[in-house]
C-alpha positions as CSV (number, residue, x, y, z in Angstrom):
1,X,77.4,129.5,82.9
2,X,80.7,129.0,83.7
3,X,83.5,129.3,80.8
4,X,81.0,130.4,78.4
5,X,82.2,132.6,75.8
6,X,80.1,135.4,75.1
7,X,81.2,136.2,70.8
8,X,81.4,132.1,70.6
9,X,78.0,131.7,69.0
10,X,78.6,134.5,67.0
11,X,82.0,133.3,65.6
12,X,80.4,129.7,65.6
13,X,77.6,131.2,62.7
14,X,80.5,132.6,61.1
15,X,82.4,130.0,60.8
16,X,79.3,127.8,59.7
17,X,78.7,130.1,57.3
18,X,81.7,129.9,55.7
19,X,82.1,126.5,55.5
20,X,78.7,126.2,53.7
21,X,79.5,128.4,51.4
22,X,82.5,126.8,50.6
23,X,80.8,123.7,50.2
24,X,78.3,125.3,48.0
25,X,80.3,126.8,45.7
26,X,82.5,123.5,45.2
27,X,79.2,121.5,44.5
28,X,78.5,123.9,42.0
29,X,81.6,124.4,39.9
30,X,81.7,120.0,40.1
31,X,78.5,120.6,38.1
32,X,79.9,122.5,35.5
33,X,80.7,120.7,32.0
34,X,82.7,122.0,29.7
35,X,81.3,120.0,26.8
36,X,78.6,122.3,25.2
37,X,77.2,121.7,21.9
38,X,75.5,124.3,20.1
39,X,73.9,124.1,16.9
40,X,72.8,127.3,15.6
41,X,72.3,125.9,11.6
42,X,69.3,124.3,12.2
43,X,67.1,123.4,9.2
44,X,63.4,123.8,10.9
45,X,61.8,126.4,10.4
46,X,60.0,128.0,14.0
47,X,57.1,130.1,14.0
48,X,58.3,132.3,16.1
49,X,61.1,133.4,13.7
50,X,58.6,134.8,11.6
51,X,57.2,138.2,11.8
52,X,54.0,138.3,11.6
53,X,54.3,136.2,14.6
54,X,55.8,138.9,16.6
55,X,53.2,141.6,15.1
56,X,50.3,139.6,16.5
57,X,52.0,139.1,19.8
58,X,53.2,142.5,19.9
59,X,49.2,143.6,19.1
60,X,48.1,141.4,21.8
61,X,50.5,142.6,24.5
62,X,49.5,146.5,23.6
63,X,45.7,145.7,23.8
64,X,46.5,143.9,27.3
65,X,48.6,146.7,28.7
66,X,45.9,148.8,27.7
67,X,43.1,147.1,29.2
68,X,44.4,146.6,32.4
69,X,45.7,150.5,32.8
70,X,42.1,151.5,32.1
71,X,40.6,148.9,34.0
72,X,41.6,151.2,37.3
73,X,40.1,154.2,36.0
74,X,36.6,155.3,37.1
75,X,34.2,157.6,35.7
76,X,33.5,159.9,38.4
77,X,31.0,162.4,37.7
Protein backbone atom coordinates (compact mmCIF):
# COMPACT_ATOMS: atom_id res chain seq x y z
CA UNK A 1 0.00 0.00 0.00
CA UNK A 2 1.31 3.06 -0.98
CA UNK A 3 1.66 6.00 1.67
CA UNK A 4 0.72 3.82 4.40
CA UNK A 5 1.98 4.54 7.65
CA UNK A 6 3.21 1.72 9.48
CA UNK A 7 2.85 3.27 13.66
CA UNK A 8 -0.54 5.02 12.20
CA UNK A 9 -2.96 2.40 13.54
CA UNK A 10 -1.07 2.28 16.51
CA UNK A 11 -1.18 6.11 17.25
CA UNK A 12 -4.80 6.00 15.74
CA UNK A 13 -5.81 3.50 19.11
CA UNK A 14 -4.01 5.83 21.10
CA UNK A 15 -5.47 8.62 20.22
CA UNK A 16 -8.97 6.80 20.40
CA UNK A 17 -8.23 5.87 23.59
CA UNK A 18 -7.66 9.04 24.91
CA UNK A 19 -10.44 10.70 23.65
CA UNK A 20 -12.75 8.03 25.26
CA UNK A 21 -11.39 8.39 28.26
CA UNK A 22 -11.77 11.86 28.19
CA UNK A 23 -15.22 11.59 27.35
CA UNK A 24 -15.69 9.16 30.08
CA UNK A 25 -14.46 10.86 32.80
CA UNK A 26 -16.45 14.18 31.83
CA UNK A 27 -19.73 12.06 31.68
CA UNK A 28 -18.99 11.01 34.96
CA UNK A 29 -17.99 14.04 37.08
CA UNK A 30 -21.51 15.79 35.06
CA UNK A 31 -23.19 13.03 37.18
CA UNK A 32 -21.91 14.06 40.30
CA UNK A 33 -24.35 16.16 42.76
CA UNK A 34 -23.24 17.96 45.32
CA UNK A 35 -26.51 17.93 47.16
CA UNK A 36 -26.35 14.97 49.61
CA UNK A 37 -28.62 14.53 52.42
CA UNK A 38 -27.88 12.36 55.14
CA UNK A 39 -29.95 11.61 58.08
CA UNK A 40 -28.14 9.66 60.56
CA UNK A 41 -30.99 10.46 63.63
CA UNK A 42 -33.38 8.34 62.52
CA UNK A 43 -36.14 7.21 64.90
CA UNK A 44 -36.75 3.38 63.64
CA UNK A 45 -35.53 1.08 65.20
CA UNK A 46 -33.65 -1.84 62.59
CA UNK A 47 -33.16 -5.32 63.54
CA UNK A 48 -30.03 -5.43 62.50
CA UNK A 49 -28.79 -2.90 65.09
CA UNK A 50 -29.45 -5.29 67.55
CA UNK A 51 -27.12 -7.83 68.84
CA UNK A 52 -28.51 -10.80 69.08
CA UNK A 53 -28.98 -10.28 65.51
CA UNK A 54 -25.42 -10.29 64.82
CA UNK A 55 -24.82 -13.43 67.30
CA UNK A 56 -27.22 -15.50 65.23
CA UNK A 57 -25.68 -14.43 61.99
CA UNK A 58 -22.37 -14.69 63.26
CA UNK A 59 -23.39 -18.59 64.57
CA UNK A 60 -24.76 -19.25 61.18
CA UNK A 61 -21.75 -18.07 59.25
CA UNK A 62 -19.27 -20.29 61.62
CA UNK A 63 -21.52 -23.41 61.21
CA UNK A 64 -21.38 -22.66 57.26
CA UNK A 65 -17.60 -22.18 57.10
CA UNK A 66 -17.41 -25.12 58.96
CA UNK A 67 -19.48 -27.34 56.95
CA UNK A 68 -18.11 -26.58 53.78
CA UNK A 69 -14.20 -27.00 54.94
CA UNK A 70 -15.19 -30.44 56.12
CA UNK A 71 -17.32 -31.20 53.30
CA UNK A 72 -13.73 -31.83 51.23
CA UNK A 73 -12.41 -34.07 53.71
CA UNK A 74 -12.54 -37.87 53.18
CA UNK A 75 -12.18 -40.71 55.53
CA UNK A 76 -9.62 -42.65 54.01
CA UNK A 77 -8.85 -45.79 55.68
Amino acid sequence: MKGYLPGARLYAQKLFLIVASALLATITFAQDKKEIDVNVNSNKNNFWGQPWVWVIGAAIFILLLVAILRGGRRSGT
